[in-house]
C-alpha positions in Angstrom: 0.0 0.0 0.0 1.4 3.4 -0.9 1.8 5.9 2.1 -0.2 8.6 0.3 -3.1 5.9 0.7 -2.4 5.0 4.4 -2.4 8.6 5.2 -6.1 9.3 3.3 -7.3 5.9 5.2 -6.4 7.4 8.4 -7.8 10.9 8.0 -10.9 9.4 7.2 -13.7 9.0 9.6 -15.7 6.0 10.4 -18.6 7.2 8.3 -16.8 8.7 5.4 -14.1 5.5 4.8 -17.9 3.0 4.1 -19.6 5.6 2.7 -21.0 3.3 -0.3 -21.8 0.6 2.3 -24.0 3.2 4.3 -25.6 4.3 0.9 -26.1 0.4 -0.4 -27.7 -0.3 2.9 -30.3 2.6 3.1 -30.8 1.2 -0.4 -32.1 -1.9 0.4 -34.1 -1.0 3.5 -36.0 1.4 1.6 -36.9 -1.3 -0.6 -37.5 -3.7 2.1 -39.7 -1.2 3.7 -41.4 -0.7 -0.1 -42.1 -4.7 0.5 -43.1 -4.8 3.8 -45.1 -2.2 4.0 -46.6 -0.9 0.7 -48.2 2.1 1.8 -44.9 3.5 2.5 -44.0 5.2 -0.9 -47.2 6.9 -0.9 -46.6 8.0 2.9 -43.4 9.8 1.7 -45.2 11.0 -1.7 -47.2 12.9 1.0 -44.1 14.4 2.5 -44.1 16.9 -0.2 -44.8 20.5 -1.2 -45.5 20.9 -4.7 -42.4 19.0 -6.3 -40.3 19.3 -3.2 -39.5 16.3 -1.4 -38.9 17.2 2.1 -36.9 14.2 3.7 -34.5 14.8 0.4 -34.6 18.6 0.7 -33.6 17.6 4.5 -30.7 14.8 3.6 -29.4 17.3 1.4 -29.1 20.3 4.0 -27.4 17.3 6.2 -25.2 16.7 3.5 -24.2 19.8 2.7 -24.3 21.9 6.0 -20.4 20.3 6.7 -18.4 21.4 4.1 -20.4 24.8 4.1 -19.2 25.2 7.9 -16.0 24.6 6.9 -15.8 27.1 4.6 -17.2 29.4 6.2 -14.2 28.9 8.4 -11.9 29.4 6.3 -13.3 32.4 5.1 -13.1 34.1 8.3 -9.8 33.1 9.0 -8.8 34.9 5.7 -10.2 38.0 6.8 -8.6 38.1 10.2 -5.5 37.4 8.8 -5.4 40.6 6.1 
């Protein structure tokens, strides 16, 4: 293994180093909940305004919020520095 590659794999977190485990797993238990209980696409159908879907619109804000903290850091250190 190359040390650029050990040092990534440490930096990483938990969460971030199985990312595409985490996402293949919600997967399939949203499509075991589809089986098991098929009223459940329609419940989140109703979780929306106009063509809004609000658990994405939420994911996405949990997503995102992160790396716009971190920026936002960054910025501010800029403008104490000059």
């Amino acid at each position: 293994m190359f040390v650029l590659e050990k040092f990534v794999k440490a930096k990483l977190s938990f969460l971030n180093r199985y990312l595409t485990l985490w996402i293949f797993l919600s997967m399939f238990i949203c499509v075991g909940l589809g089986f098991v209980y098929p009223g459940f696409a329609g419940f989140l159908k109703n979780l929306s305004i106009g063509t809004t879907s609000i658990p994405i619109a939420i994911g996405l804000i949990v997503m995102i919020y992160p790396s716009l903290h971190g920026s936002n850091r960054g910025i501010k250190q800029g403008i104490r520095e000059s």
